[in-house]
C-alpha positions, 0 to 999 in steps of 0.5 A: 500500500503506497502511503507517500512518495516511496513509503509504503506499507506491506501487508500480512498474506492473512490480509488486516481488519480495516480498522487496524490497516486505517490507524496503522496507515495513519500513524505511518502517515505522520512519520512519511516525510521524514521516512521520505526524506532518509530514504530517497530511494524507499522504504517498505514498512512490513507487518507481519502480525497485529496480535491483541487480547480482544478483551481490550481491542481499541483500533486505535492502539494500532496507531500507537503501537506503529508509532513506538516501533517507528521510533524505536526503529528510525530513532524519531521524536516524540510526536505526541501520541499517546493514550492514558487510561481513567478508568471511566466508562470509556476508559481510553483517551487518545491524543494525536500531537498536531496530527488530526487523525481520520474519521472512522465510524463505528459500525452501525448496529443490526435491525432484525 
């Protein structure tokens, strides 16, 4: 999947859930041009699994966690991605730096 000028992003054979190929595609887009711009000749991003306990599935945890490899990595800065848990009824806030992420929504429910 092309992301940006010579980013891009490779695909597990089992194929993604669209959820987790939208965050993960977004956290690698706000780190493209700078991938872009050490790797003048490319740079493939491949995963090869996405494993979480589904008890505690947030899509967006794909974001975060493409976002830490990418740093640990490539060596980038912070960019202020982050998630902080409060315990409430939804627990999980997410904040995206200067990044305005996607709309995705949620599925709509089933009538009978």
């Amino acid at each position: 999947m092309q992301i940006y000028a010579g980013v891009r992003l490779l695909l597990p054979e089992s194929g993604l859930y669209w959820e987790d190929l939208a965050w993960l595609s977004f956290a690698l887009s706000l780190r493209s041009e700078e991938l872009s711009a050490r790797f003048p000749g490319g740079v493939c991003i491949e995963i090869t699994a996405v494993d979480f306990p589904l008890s505690d599935y947030r899509p967006e945890v794909a974001a975060l966690a493409m976002d830490g490899w990418l740093r640990e990595e490539f060596h980038l800065p912070d960019a202020g991605i982050a998630c902080t848990y409060s315990g409430e009824p939804d627990p999980y806030t997410f904040t995206w730096g200067d990044a305005q992420p996607h709309s995705i929504a949620p599925p709509r429910e089933r009538t009978p």
